[in-house]
LOLUMDO-224155 format. One record per residue (C-alpha): residue number from 1; x, y, z. Coordinates in nm, 4 decimals, always signed. Example, Ala and Ser with C-alpha at 12.3 -4.5 7.8 and 13.67 -1.06 7.14 Angstrom:
     n          u          v          w
     1    +1.2300    -0.4500    +0.7800
     2    +1.3670    -0.1060    +0.7140
This chain:
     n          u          v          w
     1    -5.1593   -12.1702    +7.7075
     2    -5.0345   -12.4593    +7.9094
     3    -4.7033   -12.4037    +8.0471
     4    -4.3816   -12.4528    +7.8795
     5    -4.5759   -12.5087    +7.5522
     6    -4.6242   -12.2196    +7.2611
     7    -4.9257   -12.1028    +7.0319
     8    -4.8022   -12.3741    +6.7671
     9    -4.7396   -12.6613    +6.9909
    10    -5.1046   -12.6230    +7.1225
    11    -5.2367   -12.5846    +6.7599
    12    -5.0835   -12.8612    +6.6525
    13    -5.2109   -13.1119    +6.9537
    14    -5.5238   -12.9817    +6.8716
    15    -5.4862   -13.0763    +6.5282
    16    -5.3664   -13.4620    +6.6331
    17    -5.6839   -13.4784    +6.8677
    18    -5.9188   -13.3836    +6.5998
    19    -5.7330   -13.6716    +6.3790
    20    -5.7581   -13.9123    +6.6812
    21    -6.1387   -13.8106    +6.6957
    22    -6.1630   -14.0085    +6.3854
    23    -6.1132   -14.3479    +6.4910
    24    -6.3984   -14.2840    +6.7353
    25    -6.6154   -14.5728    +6.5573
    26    -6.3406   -14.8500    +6.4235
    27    -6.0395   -14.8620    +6.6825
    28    -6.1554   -15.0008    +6.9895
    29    -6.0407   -15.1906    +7.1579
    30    -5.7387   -14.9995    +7.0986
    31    -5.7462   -14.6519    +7.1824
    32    -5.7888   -14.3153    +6.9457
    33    -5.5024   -14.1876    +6.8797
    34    -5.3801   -13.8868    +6.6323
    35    -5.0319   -13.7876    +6.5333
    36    -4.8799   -13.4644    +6.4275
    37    -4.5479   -13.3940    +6.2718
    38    -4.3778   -13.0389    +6.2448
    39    -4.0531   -12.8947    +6.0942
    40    -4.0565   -12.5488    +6.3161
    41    -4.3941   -12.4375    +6.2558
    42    -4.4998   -12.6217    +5.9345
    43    -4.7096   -12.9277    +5.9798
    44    -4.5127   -13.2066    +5.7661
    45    -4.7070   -13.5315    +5.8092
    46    -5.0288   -13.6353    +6.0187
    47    -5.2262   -13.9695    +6.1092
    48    -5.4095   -14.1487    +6.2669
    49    -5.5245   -14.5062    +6.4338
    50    -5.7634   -14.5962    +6.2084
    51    -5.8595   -14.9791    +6.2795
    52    -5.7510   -15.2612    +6.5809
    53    -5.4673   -15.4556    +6.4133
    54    -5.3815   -15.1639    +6.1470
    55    -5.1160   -14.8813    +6.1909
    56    -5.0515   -14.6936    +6.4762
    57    -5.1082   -14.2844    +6.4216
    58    -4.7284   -14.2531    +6.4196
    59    -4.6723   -14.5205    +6.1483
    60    -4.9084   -14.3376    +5.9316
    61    -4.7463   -14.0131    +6.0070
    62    -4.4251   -14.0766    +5.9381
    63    -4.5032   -14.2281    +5.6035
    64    -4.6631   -13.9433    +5.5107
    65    -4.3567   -13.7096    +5.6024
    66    -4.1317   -13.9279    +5.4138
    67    -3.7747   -13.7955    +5.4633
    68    -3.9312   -13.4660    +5.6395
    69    -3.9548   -13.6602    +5.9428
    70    -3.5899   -13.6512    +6.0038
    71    -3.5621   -13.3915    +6.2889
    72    -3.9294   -13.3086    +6.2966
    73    -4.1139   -13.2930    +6.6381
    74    -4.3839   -13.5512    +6.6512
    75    -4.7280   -13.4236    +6.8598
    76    -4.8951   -13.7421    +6.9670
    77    -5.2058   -13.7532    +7.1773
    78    -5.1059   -14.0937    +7.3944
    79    -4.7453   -14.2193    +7.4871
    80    -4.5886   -14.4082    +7.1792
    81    -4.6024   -14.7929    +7.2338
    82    -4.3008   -14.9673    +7.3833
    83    -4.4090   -15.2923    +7.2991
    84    -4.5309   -15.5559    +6.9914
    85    -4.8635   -15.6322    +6.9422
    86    -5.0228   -15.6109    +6.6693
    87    -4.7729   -15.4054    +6.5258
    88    -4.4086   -15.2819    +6.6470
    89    -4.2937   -15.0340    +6.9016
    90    -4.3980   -14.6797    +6.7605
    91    -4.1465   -14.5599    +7.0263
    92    -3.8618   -14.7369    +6.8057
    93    -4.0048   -14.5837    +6.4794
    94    -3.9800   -14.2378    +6.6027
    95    -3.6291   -14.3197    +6.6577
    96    -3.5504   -14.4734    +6.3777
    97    -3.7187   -14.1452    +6.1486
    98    -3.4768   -13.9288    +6.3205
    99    -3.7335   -13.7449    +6.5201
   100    -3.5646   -13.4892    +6.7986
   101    -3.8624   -13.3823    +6.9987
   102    -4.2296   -13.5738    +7.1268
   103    -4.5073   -13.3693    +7.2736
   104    -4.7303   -13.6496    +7.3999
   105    -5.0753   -13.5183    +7.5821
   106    -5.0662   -13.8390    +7.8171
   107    -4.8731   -14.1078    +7.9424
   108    -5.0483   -14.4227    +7.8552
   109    -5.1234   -14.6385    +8.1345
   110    -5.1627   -14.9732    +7.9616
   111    -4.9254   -15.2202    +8.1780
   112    -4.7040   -15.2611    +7.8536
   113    -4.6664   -14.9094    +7.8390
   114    -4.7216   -14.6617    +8.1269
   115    -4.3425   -14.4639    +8.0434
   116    -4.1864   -14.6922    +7.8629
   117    -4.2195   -14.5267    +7.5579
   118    -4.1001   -14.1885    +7.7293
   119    -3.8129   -14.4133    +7.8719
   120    -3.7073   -14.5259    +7.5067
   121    -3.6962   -14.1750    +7.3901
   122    -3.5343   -14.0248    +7.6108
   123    -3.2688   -14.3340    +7.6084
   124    -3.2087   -14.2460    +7.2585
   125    -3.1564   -13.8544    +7.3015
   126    -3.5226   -13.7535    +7.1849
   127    -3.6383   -13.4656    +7.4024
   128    -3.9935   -13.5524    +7.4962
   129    -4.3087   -13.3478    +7.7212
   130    -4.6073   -13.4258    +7.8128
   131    -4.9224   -13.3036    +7.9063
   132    -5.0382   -13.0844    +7.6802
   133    -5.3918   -13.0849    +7.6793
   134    -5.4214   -13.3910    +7.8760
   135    -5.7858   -13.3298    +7.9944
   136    -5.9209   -13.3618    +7.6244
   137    -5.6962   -13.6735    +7.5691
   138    -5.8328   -13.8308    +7.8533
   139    -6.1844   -13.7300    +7.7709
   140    -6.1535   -13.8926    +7.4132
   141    -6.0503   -14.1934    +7.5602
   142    -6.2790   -14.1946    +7.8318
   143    -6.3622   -14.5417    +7.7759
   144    -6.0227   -14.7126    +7.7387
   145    -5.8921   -14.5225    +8.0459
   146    -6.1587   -14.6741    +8.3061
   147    -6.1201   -15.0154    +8.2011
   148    -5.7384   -14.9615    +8.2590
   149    -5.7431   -14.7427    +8.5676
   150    -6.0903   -14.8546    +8.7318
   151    -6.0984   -15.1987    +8.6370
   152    -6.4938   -15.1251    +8.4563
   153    -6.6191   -14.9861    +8.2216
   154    -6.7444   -14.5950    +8.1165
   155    -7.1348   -14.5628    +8.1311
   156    -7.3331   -14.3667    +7.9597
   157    -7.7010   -14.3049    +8.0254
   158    -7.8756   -14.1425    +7.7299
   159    -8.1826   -14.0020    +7.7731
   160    -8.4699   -13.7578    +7.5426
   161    -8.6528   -13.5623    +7.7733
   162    -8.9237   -13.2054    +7.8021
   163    -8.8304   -12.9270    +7.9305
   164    -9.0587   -13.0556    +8.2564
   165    -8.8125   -13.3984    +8.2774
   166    -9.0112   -13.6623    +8.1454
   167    -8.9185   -13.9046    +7.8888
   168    -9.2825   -14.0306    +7.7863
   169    -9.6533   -14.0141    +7.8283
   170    -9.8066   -14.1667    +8.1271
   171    -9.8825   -14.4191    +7.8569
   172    -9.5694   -14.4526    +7.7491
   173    -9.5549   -14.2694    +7.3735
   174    -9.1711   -14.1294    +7.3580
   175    -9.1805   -14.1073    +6.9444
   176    -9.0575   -13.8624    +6.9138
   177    -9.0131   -13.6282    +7.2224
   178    -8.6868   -13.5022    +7.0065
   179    -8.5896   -13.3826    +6.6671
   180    -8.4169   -13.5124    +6.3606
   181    -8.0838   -13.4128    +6.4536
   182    -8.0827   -13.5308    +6.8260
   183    -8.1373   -13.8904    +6.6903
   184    -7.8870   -13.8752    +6.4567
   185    -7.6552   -13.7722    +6.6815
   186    -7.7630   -14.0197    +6.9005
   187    -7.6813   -14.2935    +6.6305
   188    -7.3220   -14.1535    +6.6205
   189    -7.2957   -14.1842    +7.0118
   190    -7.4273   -14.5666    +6.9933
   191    -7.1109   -14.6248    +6.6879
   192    -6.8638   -14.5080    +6.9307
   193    -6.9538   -14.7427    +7.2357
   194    -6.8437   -15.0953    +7.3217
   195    -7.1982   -15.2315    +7.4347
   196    -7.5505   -15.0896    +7.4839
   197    -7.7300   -15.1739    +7.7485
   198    -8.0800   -15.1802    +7.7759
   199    -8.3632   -15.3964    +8.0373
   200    -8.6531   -15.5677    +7.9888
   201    -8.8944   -15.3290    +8.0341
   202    -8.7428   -15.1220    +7.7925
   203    -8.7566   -15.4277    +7.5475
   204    -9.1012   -15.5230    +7.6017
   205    -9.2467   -15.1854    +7.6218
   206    -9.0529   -15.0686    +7.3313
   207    -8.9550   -15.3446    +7.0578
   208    -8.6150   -15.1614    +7.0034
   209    -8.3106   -15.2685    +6.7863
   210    -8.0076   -15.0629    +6.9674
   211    -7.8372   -15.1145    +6.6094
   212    -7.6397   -14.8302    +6.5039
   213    -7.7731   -14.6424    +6.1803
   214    -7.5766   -14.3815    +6.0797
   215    -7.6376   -14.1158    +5.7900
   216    -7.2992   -14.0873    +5.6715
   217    -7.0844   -14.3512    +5.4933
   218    -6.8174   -14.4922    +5.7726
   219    -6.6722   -14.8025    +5.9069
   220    -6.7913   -14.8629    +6.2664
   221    -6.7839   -15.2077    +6.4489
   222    -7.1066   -15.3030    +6.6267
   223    -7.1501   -15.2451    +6.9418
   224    -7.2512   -15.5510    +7.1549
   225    -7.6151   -15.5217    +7.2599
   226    -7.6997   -15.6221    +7.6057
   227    -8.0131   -15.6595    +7.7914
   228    -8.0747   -15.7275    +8.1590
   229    -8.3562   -15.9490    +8.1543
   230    -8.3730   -16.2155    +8.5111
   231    -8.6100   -16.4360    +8.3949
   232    -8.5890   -16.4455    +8.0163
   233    -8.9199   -16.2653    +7.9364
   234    -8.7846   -16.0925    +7.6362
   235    -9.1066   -16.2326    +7.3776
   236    -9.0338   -16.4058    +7.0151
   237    -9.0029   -16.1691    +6.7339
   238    -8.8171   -15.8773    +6.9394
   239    -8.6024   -15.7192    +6.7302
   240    -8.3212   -15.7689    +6.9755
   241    -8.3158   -16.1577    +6.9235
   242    -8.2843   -16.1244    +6.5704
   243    -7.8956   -16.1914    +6.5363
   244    -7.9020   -15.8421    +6.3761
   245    -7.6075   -15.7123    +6.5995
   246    -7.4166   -15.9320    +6.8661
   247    -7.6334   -15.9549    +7.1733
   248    -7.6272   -16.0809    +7.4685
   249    -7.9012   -16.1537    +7.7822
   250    -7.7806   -16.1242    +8.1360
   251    -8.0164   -16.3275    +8.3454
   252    -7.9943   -16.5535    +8.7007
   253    -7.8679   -16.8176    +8.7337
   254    -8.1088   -17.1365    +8.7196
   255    -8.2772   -16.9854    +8.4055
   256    -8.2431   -17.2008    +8.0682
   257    -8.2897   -17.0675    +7.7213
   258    -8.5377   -17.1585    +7.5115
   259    -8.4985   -17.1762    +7.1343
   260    -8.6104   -16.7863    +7.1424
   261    -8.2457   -16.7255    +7.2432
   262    -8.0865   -16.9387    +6.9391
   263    -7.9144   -16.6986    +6.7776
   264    -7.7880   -16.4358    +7.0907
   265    -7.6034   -16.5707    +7.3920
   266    -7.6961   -16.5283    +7.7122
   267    -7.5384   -16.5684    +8.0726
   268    -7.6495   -16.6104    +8.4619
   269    -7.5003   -16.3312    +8.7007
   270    -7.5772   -16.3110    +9.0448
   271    -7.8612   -16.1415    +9.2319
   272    -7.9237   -15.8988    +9.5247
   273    -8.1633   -15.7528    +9.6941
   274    -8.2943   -15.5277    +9.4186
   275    -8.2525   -15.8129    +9.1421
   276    -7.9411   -15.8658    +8.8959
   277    -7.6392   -15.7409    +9.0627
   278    -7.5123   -15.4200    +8.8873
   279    -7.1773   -15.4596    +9.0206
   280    -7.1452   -15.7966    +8.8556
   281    -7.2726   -15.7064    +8.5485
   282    -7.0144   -15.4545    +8.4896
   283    -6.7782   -15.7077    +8.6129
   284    -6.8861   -15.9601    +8.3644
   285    -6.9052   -15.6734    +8.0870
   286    -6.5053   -15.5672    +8.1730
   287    -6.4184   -15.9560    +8.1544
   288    -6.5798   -15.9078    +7.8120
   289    -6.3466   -15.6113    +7.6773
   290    -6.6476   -15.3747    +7.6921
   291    -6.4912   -15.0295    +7.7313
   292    -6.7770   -14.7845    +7.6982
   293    -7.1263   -14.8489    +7.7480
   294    -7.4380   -14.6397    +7.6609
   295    -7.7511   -14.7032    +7.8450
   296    -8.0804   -14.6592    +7.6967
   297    -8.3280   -14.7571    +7.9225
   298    -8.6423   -14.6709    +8.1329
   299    -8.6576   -14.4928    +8.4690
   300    -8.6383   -14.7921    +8.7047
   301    -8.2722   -14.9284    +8.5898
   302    -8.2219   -14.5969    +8.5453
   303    -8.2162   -14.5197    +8.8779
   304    -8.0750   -14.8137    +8.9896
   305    -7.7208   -14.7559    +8.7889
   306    -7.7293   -14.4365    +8.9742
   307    -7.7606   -14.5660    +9.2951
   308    -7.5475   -14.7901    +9.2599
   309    -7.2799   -14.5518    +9.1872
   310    -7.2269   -14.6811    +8.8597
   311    -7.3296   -14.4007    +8.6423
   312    -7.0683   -14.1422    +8.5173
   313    -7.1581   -13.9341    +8.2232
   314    -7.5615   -13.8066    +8.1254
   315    -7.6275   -13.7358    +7.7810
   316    -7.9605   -13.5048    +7.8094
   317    -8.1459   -13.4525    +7.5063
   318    -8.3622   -13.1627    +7.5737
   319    -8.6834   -13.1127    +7.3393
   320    -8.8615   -12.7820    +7.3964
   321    -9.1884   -12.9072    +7.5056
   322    -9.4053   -12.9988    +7.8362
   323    -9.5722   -13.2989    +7.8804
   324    -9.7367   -13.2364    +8.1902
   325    -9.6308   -13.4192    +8.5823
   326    -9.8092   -13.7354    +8.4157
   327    -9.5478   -13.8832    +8.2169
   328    -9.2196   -14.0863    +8.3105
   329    -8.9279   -13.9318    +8.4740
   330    -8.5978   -13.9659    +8.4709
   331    -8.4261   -14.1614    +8.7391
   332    -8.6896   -14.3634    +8.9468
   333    -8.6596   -14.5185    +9.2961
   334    -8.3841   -14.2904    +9.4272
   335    -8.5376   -14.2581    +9.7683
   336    -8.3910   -13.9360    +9.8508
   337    -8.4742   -13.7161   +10.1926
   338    -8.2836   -13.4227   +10.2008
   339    -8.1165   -13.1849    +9.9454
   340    -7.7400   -13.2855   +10.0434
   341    -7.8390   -13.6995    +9.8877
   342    -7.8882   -13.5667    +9.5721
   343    -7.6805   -13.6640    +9.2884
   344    -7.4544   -13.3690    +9.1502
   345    -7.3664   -13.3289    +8.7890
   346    -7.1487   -13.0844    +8.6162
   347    -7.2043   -12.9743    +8.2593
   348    -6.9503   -13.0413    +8.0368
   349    -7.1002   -12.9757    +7.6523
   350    -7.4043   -12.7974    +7.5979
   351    -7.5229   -12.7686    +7.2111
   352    -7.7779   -12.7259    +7.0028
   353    -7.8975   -12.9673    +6.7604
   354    -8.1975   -12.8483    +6.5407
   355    -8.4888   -12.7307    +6.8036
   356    -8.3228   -12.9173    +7.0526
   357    -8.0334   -12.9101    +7.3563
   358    -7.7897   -13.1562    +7.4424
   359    -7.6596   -13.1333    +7.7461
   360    -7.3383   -13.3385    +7.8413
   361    -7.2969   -13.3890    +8.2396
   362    -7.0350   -13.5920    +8.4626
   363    -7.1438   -13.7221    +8.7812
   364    -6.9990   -13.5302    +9.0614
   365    -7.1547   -13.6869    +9.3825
């Protein structure tokens, strides 16, 4: 139990997380936020964020406590706004219900925020905490948080792999090194992300169409599909210049489109050494709003994400079968000579979907 909180305060953040959880597809690029509020130990209204422009979690809340609000504590899992944006101050809507006590899991560092929601509150006698359970609010809004505090974006590189680390063939067949239920979940990782990045090779080898297909019935908003391609090589008829999903192609400069590019934009970032400058293409993602990204990709960019320091979460999909020290690996090109250069990762999740493992790691090193 974290201190200075009881049994019921915890159960009831955990509650507003879960409700925060479900604006995972439809809120960015707001955060996902959930709100909880008690009389004593009896929950007496809940909500959450459900859509950019819509609501806040505490709006919805309090209509749903109706007059029960009135000296409720509120459980919120981010700071209550301070300012108008879309909507009005949630801070001055606690207020205004009466409310006599906020447990917030984190201060919200958005410039228009970051305490001045706590500040309001506590101007206006409420008596408010924070902290509780912080780690899993930050983790759910892994994405919002690092364009705020970094300045770039979260990024993901999904991979399927055998037990023996390889992600195809040696001539490239990867249908299907995993199950059923690894691709769906897969699907519901690609709804929740702000862009998905992908690079030529990938493209040509593979024909995909990094649209987001999901079993159940939900509102998501399309994630913007990217793809690293120089010299604008990507072929007519890929899927990916279809206009299917917003795209865009992130080649040098001195490159023109042709009318296979019609209906996707494209735009020149600089080079290095080792060809499109990673750096810069985060940079020019961030500029873009893009929060969270999931790579899916081949070996070679890969590797160069990780080496470029880029890379903070792997999400492993591990298939219980060998495919021999033929096929493609992992992370390519990483030049390492000793033990103590190897990236570190820690597990976060492990779980099992149908036959197979997914493993959820954070870059340590």
């Amino acid at each position: 139990m974290s201190a200075g909180f009881s049994t019921f305060d915890q159960a009831a953040m955990q509650r507003a997380l879960a409700l925060a959880e479900r604006g995972a597809y439809s809120t960015r690029p707001n955060p996902m936020v959930g709100c909880v509020l008690a009389q004593g130990e009896v929950i007496v209204g809940e909500g959450w964020h459900q859509r950019k422009g819509e609501p806040h979690a505490e709006i919805f809340a309090l209509q749903n406590a109706g007059e029960a609000a009135r000296g409720a504590t509120a459980y919120v899992t981010l700071e209550p706004c301070a300012h108008t944006g879309s909507t009005g101050p949630c801070a001055d809507a606690l207020i205004a219900a009466g409310v006599h006590r906020v447990v917030a899991a984190m201060r919200d560092p958005f410039p228009q925020v970051n305490g001045a929601g706590f500040d309001r509150l506590r101007h206006a006698g409420i008596a408010v905490q924070s902290g509780l359970m912080e780690t899993e609010a930050r983790w759910l809004n892994r994405g919002f948080l690092s364009a705020i505090e970094r300045g770039r974006p979260w990024l993901r590189v999904k991979m399927g792999t055998s037990l023996d680390g390889r992600t195809a063939l040696a001539n490239g067949q990867s249908q299907w090194i995993t199950g059923a239920a690894a691709r769906a979940d897969v699907q519901r990782y690609r709804a929740r992300s702000s862009a998905i990045l992908t690079g030529s090779g990938t493209a040509l080898a593979d024909n995909p169409r990094l649209t987001v297909r999901l079993d159940e019935e939900c509102d998501f908003i399309a994630p913007l599909r990217v793809v690293l391609d120089s010299r604008l090589q990507t072929p007519a008829g890929s899927h990916l210049l279809d206009g299917s999903a917003p795209t865009l192609f992130l080649h040098r400069a001195g490159i023109t489109p042709d009318a296979r590019f019609a209906r996707v934009e494209c735009a020149a970032v600089a080079r290095d050494e080792a060809g499109l400058s990673l750096p810069q293409v985060m940079q020019a993602l961030a500029a873009r709003g893009v929060q969270e990204i999931q790579v899916e990709a081949g070996a070679q960019l890969a590797g160069a994400l990780l080496r470029a320091g880029l890379v903070d979460e792997l999400l492993l999909y591990l298939a219980p079968s060998v495919l021999g020290d033929e096929g493609c690996g992992l992370f390519a090109g990483l030049g390492l000579e000793t033990l103590a250069d190897a990236p570190r990762f820690a597990f976060h999740d492990v779980t099992r979907l149908g036959d197979d493992l997914r493993l959820t790691l954070l870059l340590t090193r």
